[in-house]
C-alpha positions, 0 to 999 in steps of 0.5 A: 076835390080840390079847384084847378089852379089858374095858368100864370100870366107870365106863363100865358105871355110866353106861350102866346110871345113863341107862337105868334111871331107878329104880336106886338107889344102895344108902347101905350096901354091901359088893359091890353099890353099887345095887339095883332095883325089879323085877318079881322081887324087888329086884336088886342091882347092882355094875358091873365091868370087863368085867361086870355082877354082879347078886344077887336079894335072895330068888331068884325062882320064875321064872328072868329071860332074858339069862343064866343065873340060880345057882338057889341063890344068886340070882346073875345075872350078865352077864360078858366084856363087852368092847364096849358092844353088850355092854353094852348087851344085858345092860342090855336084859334087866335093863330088861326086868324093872325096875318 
C-alpha cells in the first residue's frame, strides 16, 4: 500500500488565502507568515506541506474545536493533511472562530 502524499503548502496557502478574506500576511516573521483576527486572540498561521501550524499570540481561556489546543504553548495545529477534504475541515474549524 502505498503512503498518501502530503498537500503542498502552495496549495494549503491558497485554499487558506480564497476562504479567509481577513488573513494577513505578517511583514515580519520567522515561522508563521500570516496572522488572523479571531475571536480568541490573533492567530498565527504558517502553511506546510501536508499540515497547517497555527500559534495563539496569548493562549485563549477556551480551547477552540477541530484539534487539540497545547494548553501551554497556544499551538494549534492541523497535521497529515494528504488530501484537500483534509484541508479543507482544518480550514472550516480555523473559519469558525476568525472575526
Amino acid at each position: 500500500m502505498r503512503k498518501p502524499k502530503p498537500v503542498k503548502a502552495a496549495r494549503i496557502e491558497g485554499a487558506l488565502k480564497t476562504r479567509l478574506p481577513s488573513l494577513q500576511r505578517r511583514a515580519e516573521h520567522l515561522c508563521y507568515q500570516y496572522q488572523l483576527p479571531t475571536k480568541l486572540g490573533t492567530l498565527r498561521i504558517s502553511p506546510c506541506d501536508g499540515a497547517i501550524r497555527t500559534r495563539f499570540d496569548v493562549v485563549p481561556l477556551a480551547a477552540p474545536c477541530g484539534t487539540s489546543l497545547n494548553p501551554y504553548s497556544g499551538k494549534w495545529n492541523f497535521e497529515c493533511l494528504d488530501d484537500d477534504s483534509l484541508v479543507g475541515r482544518a480550514i472550516y474549524w480555523i473559519e469558525r472562530i476568525a472575526t
